[in-house]
C-alpha positions as CSV (number, residue, x, y, z in Angstrom):
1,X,-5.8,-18.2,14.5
2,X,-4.5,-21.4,12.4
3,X,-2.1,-23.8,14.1
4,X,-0.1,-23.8,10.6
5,X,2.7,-21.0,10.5
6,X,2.4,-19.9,6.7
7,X,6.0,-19.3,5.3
8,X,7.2,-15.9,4.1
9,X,6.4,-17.3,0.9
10,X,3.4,-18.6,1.0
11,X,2.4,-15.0,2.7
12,X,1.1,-13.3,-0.8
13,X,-0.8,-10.9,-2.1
14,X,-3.3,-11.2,-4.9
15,X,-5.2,-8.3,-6.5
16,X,-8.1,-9.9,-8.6
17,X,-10.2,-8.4,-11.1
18,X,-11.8,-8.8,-14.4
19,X,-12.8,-6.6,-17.5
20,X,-16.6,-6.9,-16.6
21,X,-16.9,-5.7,-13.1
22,X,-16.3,-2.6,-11.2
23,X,-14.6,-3.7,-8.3
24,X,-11.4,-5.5,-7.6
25,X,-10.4,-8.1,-4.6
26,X,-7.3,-7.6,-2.7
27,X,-6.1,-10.5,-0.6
28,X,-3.1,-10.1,1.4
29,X,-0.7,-11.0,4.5
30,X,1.4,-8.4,4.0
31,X,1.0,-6.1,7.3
32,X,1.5,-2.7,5.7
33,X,-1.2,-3.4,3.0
34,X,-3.8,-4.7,5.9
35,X,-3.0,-1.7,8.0
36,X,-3.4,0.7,5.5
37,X,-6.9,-1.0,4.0
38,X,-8.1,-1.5,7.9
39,X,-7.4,2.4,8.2
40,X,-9.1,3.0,5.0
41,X,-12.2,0.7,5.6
42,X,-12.8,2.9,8.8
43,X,-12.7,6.0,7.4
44,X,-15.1,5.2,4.3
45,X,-16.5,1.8,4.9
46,X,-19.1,2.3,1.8
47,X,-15.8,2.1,-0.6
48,X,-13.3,-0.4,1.2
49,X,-15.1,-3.1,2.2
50,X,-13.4,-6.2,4.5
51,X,-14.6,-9.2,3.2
52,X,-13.1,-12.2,5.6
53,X,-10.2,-12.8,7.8
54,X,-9.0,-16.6,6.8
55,X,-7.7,-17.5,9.9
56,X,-4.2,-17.5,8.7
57,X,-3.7,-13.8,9.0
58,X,-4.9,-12.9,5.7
59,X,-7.5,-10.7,5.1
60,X,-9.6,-10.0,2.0
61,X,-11.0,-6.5,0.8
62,X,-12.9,-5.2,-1.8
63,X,-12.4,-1.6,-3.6
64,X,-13.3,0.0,-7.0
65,X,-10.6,-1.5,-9.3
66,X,-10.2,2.3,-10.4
67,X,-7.9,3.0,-7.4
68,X,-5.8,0.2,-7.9
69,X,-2.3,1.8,-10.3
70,X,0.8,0.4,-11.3
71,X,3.5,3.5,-11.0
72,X,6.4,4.2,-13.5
73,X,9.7,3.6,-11.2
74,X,11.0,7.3,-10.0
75,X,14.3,8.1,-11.3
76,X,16.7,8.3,-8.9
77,X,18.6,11.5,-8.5
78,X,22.7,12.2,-8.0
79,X,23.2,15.8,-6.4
80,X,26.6,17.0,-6.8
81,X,28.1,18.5,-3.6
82,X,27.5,22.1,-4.6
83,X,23.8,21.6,-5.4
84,X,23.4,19.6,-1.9
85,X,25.3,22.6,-0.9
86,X,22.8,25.0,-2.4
87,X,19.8,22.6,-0.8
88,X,21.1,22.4,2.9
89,X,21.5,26.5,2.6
90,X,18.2,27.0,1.4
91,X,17.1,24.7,3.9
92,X,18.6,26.2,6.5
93,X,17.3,29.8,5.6
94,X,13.7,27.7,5.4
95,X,13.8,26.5,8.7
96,X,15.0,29.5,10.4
97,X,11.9,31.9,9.6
């Protein structure tokens, strides 16, 4: 591990790929993302592949850039109190079975 503390904002991510290639770098300090690709490298090794730990606390894998997506926002929704009504009783009838 590196003497140097890296600031919250020098703590990035970078996803890296071009038009030609198949696969895409990910490069993060982010401890969700390195959990979640450290989970996923065991469990198929042949498609996440952990390239280098920098020494800094950042880690480097490569995927197929084809799982790599950029979502639409979700629309938040208001309930009014009678259809939160309507959802706790249905719950509740749910739940009791």
């Amino acid at each position: 591990m590196s003497q140097y503390k890296l600031s919250l904002l020098e703590q990035e991510t970078i996803i890296l790929f071009n038009r030609e290639e198949k696969e895409a770098d990910v490069y993060t300090h982010e401890s969700g993302l390195k959990k979640k690709l450290d989970k996923l490298s065991k469990s198929s090794p042949d498609v996440f592949i952990k390239r280098e730990e920098n020494g800094a606390e950042g880690v480097t894998y490569t995927l197929p850039k084809n799982l790599i997506s950029i979502r639409t926002p979700r629309e938040k929704k208001t309930l009014s109190e009678e259809q939160k009504k309507a959802l706790r009783k249905q719950l509740t009838k749910n739940i009791s079975k």
